[in-house]
C-alpha positions as CSV (number, residue, x, y, z in Angstrom):
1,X,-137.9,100.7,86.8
2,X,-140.9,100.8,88.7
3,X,-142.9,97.2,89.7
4,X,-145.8,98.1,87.5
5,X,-143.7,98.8,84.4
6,X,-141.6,96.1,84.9
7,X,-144.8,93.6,85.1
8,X,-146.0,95.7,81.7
9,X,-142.7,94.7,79.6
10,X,-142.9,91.5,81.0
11,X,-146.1,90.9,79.7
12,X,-145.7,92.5,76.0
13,X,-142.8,89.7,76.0
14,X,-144.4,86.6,76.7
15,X,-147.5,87.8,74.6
16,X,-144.9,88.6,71.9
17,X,-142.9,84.9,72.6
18,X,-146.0,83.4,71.9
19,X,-147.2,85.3,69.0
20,X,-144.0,84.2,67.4
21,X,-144.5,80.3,68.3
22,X,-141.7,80.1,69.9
23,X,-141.3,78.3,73.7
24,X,-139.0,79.6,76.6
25,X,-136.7,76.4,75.8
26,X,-136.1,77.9,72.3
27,X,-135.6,81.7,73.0
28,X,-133.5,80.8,75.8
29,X,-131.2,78.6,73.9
30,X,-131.1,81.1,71.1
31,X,-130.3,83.9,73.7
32,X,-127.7,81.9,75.8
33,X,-129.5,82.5,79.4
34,X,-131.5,79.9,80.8
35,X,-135.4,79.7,80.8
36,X,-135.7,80.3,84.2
37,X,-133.9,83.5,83.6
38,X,-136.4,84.2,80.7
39,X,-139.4,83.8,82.9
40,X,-138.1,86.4,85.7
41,X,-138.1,88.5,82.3
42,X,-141.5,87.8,81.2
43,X,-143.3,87.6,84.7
44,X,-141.3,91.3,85.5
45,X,-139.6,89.5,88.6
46,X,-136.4,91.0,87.2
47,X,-134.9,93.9,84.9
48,X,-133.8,93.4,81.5
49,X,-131.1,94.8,79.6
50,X,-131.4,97.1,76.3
51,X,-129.2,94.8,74.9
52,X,-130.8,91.3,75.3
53,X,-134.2,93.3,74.9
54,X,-133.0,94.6,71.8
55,X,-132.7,91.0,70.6
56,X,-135.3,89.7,71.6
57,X,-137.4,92.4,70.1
58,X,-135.7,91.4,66.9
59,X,-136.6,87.7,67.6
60,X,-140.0,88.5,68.0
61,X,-140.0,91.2,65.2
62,X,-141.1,94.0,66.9
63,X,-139.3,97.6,67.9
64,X,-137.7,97.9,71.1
65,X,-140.1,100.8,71.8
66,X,-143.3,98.9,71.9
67,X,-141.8,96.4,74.7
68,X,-140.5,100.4,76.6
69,X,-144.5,101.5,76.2
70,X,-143.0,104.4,73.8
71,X,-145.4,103.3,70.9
72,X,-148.9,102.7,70.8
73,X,-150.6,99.6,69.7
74,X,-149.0,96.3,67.8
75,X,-146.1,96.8,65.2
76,X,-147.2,95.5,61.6
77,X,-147.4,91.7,62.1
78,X,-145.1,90.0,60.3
79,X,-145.6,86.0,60.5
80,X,-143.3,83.8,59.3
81,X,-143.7,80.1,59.1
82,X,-141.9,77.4,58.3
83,X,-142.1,73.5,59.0
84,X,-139.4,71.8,61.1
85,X,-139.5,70.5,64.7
86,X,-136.5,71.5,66.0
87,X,-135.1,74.6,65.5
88,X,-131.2,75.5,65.9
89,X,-129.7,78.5,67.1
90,X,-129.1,79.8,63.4
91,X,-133.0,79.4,62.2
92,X,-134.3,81.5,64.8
93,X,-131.5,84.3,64.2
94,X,-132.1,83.9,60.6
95,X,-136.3,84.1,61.5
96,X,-135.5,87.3,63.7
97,X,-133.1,89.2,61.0
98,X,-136.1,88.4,58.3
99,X,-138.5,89.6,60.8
100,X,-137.1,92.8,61.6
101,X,-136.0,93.3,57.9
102,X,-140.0,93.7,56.7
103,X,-141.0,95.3,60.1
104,X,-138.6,98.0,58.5
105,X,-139.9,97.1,55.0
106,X,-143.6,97.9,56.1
107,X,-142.2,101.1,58.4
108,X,-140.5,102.4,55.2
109,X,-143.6,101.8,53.0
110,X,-146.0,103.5,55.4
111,X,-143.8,106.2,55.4
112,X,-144.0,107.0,51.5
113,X,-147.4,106.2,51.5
114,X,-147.5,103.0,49.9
């Protein structure tokens, strides 16, 4: 993957990391890889795999294509808040499957024209 790509994903991901209120601490833990692993990630210092980019795409509720560049423009925003000031491993994965469950929702509805 080219140098300029690889800054371009890298950007979409912290952008989308921080669109989801969610710190490095957090998404690492969730991901088991360190945060200094997830920077390299986010400042394109180093490749990613489909699989870890597939879940953090689901983390961050968008499609795996829109961090790749193969979509244009933002996936439907989906926000989902709730109050606590820790969050565990199981929250965020529960978050993510909810995320990616009305990003489909909204994908499905667009598509009949609702």
């Amino acid at each position: 993957m080219s140098d300029r790509l690889l800054k371009n994903l890298g950007e979409k991901l912290q952008e989308a990391r921080k669109k989801s209120g969610l710190t490095q601490d957090q998404v690492a833990k969730v991901l088991g890889i360190n945060k200094v692993q997830l920077s390299y990630y986010e400042t394109g210092a180093r490749e990613i795999n489909l699989t870890l980019l597939q879940e953090l795409a689901g983390l961050y509720g968008y499609s795996v294509g829109y961090f790749l560049g193969n979509e244009q423009g933002q996936e439907p925003e989906v926000e989902i808040a709730f109050r606590a000031d820790e969050f565990c491993k199981e929250d965020l994965e529960t978050v993510a499957f909810a995320k990616t469950f009305l990003r489909n929702l909204c994908e499905m509805r667009a598509l009949l024209g609702r």
